[in-house]
N, C-alpha and C positions, 0 to 999 in steps of 0.2 A: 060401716064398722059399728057394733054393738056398743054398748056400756061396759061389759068386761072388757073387752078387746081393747079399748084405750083406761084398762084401771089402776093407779102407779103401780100396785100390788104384781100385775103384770108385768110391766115394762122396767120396776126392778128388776124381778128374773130375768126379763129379754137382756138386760145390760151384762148382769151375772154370766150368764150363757155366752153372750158374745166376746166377754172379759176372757174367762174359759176356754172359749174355742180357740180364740188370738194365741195364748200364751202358748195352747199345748200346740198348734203348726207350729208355731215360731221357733219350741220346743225341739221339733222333729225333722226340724227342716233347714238344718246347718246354721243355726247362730252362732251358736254355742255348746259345746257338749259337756254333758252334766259329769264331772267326777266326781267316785267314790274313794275317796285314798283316806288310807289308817296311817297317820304316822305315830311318835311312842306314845307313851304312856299320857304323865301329867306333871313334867318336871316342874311346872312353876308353882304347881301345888305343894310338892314336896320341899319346894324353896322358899313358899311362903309359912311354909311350918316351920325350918330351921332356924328365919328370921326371927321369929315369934320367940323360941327360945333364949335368943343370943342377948347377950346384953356390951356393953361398950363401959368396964369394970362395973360398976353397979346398978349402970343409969340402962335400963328397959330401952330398945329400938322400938322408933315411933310407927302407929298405925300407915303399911303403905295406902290408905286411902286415906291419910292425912290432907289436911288443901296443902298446895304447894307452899304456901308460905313459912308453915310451918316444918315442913319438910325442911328446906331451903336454911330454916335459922339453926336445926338442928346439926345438919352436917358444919354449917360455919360455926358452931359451937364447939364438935368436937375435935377440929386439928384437920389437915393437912394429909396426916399420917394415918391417923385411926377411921380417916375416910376412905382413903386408898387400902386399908383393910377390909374394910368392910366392902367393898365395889369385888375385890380378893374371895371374900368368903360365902360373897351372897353375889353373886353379879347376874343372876335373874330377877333378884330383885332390882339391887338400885339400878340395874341399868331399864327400869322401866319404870322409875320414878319423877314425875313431875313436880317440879321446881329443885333437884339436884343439878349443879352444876353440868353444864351441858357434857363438856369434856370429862367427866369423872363418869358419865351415863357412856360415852364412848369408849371409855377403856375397859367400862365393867362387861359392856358386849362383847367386847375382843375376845375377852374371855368366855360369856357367856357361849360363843360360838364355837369356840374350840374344845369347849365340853361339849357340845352337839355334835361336832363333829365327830368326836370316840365316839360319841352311841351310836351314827349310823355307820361309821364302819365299826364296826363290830356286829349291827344288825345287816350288814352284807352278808355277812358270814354265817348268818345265824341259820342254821341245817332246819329249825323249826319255824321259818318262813317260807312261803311260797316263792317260787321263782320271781314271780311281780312282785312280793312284799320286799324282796331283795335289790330286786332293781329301783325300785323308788327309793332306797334307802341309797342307793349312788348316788341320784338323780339329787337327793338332796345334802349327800354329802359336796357333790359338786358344787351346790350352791350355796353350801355354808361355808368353804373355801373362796368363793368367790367374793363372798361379803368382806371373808376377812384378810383382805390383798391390804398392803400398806397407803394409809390415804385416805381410807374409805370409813366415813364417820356414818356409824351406826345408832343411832336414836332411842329405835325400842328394838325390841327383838323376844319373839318367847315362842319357841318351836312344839310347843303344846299341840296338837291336835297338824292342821294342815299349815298351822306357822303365821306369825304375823312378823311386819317390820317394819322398819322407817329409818328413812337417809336422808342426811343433810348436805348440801350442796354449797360451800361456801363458807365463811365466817358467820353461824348462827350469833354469836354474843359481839359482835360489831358490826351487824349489817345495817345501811340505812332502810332496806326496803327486804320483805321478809313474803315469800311464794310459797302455798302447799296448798300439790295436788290432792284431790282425792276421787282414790280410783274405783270403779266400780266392779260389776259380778268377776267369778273367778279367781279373785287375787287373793292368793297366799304365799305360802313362803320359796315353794316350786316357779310359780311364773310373776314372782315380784320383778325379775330380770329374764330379757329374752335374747340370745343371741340370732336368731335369723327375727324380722320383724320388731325390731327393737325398740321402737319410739313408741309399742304400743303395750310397753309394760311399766309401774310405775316409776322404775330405773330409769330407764329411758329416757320416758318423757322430764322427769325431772334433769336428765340433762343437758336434751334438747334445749327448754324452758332455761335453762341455766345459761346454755352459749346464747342464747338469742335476748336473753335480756344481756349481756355484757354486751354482747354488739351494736342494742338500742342504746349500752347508756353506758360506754368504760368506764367512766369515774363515779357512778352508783356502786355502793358496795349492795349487794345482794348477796340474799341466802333462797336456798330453792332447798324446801322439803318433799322427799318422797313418801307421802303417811299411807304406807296400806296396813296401820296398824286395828284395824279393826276388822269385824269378822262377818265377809260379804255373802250373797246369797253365790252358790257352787250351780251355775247353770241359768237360765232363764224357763225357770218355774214358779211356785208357790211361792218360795222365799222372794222373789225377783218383785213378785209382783201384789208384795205387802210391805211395811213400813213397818215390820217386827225388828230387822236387824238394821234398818235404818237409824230407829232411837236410840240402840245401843250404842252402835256407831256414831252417833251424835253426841250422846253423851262423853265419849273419849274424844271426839273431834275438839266439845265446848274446855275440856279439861287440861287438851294438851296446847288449845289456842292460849288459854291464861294463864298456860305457867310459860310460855316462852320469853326467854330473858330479854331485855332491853325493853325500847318501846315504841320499836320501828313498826312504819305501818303494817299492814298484813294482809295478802290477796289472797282468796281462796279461789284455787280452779278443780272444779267439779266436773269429773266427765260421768257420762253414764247413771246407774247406781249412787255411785257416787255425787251426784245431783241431790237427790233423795235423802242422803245422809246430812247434805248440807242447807239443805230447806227444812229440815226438821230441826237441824242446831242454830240456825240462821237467828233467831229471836234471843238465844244463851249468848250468843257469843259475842267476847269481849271488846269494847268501843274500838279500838286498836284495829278490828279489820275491819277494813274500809272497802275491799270490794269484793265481789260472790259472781264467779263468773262458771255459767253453765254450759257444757258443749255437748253433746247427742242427747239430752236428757229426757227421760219416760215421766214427767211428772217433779214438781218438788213439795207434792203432800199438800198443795195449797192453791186455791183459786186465782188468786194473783200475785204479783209480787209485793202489794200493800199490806197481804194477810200475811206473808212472812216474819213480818215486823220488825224490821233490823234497818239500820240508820246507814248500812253498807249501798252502795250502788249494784244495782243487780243488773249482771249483763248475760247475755244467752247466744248462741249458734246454735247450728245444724246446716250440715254440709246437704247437694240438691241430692245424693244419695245414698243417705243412713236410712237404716233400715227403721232407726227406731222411731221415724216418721209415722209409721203403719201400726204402732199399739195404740190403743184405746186412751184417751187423754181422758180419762174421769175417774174419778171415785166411787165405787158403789158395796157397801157393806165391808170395808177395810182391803178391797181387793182394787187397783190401779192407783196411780199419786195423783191424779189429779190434774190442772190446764198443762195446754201446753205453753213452754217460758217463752217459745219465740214468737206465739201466735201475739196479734195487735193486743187484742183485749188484753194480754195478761200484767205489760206493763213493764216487761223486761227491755235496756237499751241492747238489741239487738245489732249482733256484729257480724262481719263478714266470716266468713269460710272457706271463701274461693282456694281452690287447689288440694283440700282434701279428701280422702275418697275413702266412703265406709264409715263402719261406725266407728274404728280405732285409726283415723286419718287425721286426728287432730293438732297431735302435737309432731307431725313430721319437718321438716326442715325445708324452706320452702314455703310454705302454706300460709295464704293470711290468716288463718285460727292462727296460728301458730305467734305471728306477725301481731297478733292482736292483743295474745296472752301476754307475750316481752311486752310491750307499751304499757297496759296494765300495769304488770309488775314492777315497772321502774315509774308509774305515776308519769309519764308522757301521754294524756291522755287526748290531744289534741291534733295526735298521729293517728290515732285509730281508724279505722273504717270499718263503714257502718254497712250490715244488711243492702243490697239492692242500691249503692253508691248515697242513699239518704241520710245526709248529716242530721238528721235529725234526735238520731240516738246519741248523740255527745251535747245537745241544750242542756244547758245548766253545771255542767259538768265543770268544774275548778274555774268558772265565769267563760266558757266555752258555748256560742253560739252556733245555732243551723245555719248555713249559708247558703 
């Protein structure tokens, strides 16, 4: 072999190339298929301009990229009453505001989504859409009716673009022990819930997650959040396989970790993508979550889990066949996340898998992922099982020995 032939200069590119080639098979070749869908305008723009004008008798509404604290003093300063007006007049706002009472964010959605709903039925109808512009307007009328069934606590919600959302599972503002997923590529406000294959949307899964910690631990009060509130890469491409919509996503991850009320612990389960989002927010995020648990994951933007830098327990799976085994575990030039979380060296306590199949097999019912995620989340952590039957991944853990 020459002197160029092994020059880094080369064998960048060779990484490049093969970064490249991986993404566009894996592309073309049934992972995932890449949608294009327009949904309306830019209602939250238009809602964040209303706000801006309005005032509450003299007193100016405060910047919604307030910190939450200040948010939080404001609505308890003004009543009761003049709160539940304003959730009334503005409910794309507050109900997407961090550190507003949680319940006063769920009733502003209610609403926020029954104005959604008039628009896409009405853009059913609309003679100046294409047949498919129509039928997607169903598909998501359907699902804006669905969110809004009696019971069902809505978090964020802002049907902008392909739509984002997030559901609570439980008594968020009295829970001892506090779960949110975060879900990776594809998720918007269309396949946030799935009726055929259901455990592999983040509804779902968050329910799944929900019965199976009550069954690890009745007398745990748990809350299970579904956050696909942030805006993931549509397919496994470019966006998939850079750490552009990761940061954003992080940044809303780190934002709506510290305004959640009380001061129950907090486990974050990251599948997919969603990995990605959570290794890039892992170092922001508030002492309060205490574990980071990763299941198919392409990478978390970082060599090991010491360079994540977060004081949380970091744990990892991958079932014997996901797919996402076969992409490229490196970084090179902002293009792949980086090790892999299950491999020895990275330093993740690696957990069992057994019984899931695929890369959306995780949170099924059944499944020790599944079995692993409950124990986590109710802090049983001496139930768990580990990778390969090796107690070795729970040393240390709450004075937890290998045996």
């Amino acid at each position: 072999m020459t002197a160029f032939d092994s020059s880094p200069t080369l064998n960048v590119w060779r990484a490049l190339l093969a970064l490249a080639v991986v993404f566009v098979l894996l592309a073309t070749t049934g992972w995932t298929a890449v949608r294009h869908q327009r949904g309306p305008g830019e209602p939250r723009e238009a809602a964040l301009a209303s706000w801006e004008k309005d005032r509450i008798g003299t007193r100016a509404l405060p910047d919604p990229e307030s910190p939450p604290a200040l948010l939080a003093g404001f609505f308890a300063s003004i009543g009761t009453r003049n709160a539940a007006r304003l959730a009334k007049r503005h409910p794309l706002v507050v109900g997407n505001l961090n550190g507003v009472p949680v319940t006063l964010r769920y009733r502003a959605n209610q609403v926020a989504l029954s104005q959604a709903r008039q628009v896409e039925a009405w853009r059913m109808r609309d003679i100046r859409l294409s047949e498919d512009g129509r039928r997607e307007a169903g598909r998501r009328m359907h699902r804006l009716e669905s969110l809004m069934r009696p019971g069902r606590q809505i978090l964020a919600f802002d049907p902008t673009g392909k739509g984002r959302a997030a559901e609570v599972l439980g008594d968020l503002d009295h829970a001892q022990r506090v779960s949110v997923i975060v879900p990776g590529v594809d998720t918007n406000l269309l396949t946030f819930e799935k009726t055929e294959r259901k455990f592999t949307a983040p509804a779902g899964m968050a329910e799944s997650l929900y019965m199976a910690e009550r069954a690890a631990s009745p007398r745990t009060r748990t809350a299970v959040i579904a956050w696909a509130d942030y805006t993931s890469p549509a397919g496994v491409g470019l966006d998939a396989s850079t750490g552009r919509l990761a940061a954003s996503g992080a940044d809303r991850l780190v934002e709506m970790t510290r305004a959640l009320p009380g001061t129950a612990p907090v486990s974050l389960f990251c599948h997919s993508y969603g990995s990605v989002v959570c290794g890039v927010a892992a170092r922001e995020l508030p002492g309060r979550v205490g574990d980071l648990a990763v299941a198919g994951s392409p990478g978390m933007r970082t060599e090991s889990a010491a360079q994540l830098r977060t004081d949380a327990r970091v744990w990892a799976m991958r079932d014997s066949d996901d797919w996402i085994q076969d992409v490229p575990y490196m970084e090179v030039g902002g293009l792949g996340h980086g090790a892999d979380p299950v491999a020895p060296g990275f330093g993740a306590r690696v957990l069992s898998a057994a019984g899931a199949v695929g890369h959306t097999g995780y949170f099924e019912p059944g499944t020790e992922s599944l079995s692993n995620f409950a124990e986590i989340g109710v802090g049983s952590y001496d139930t768990l099982s580990c990778a390969d039957g090796d107690a070795a991944c729970l040393t240390g853990v709450d004075g937890t020995a290998a045996v």
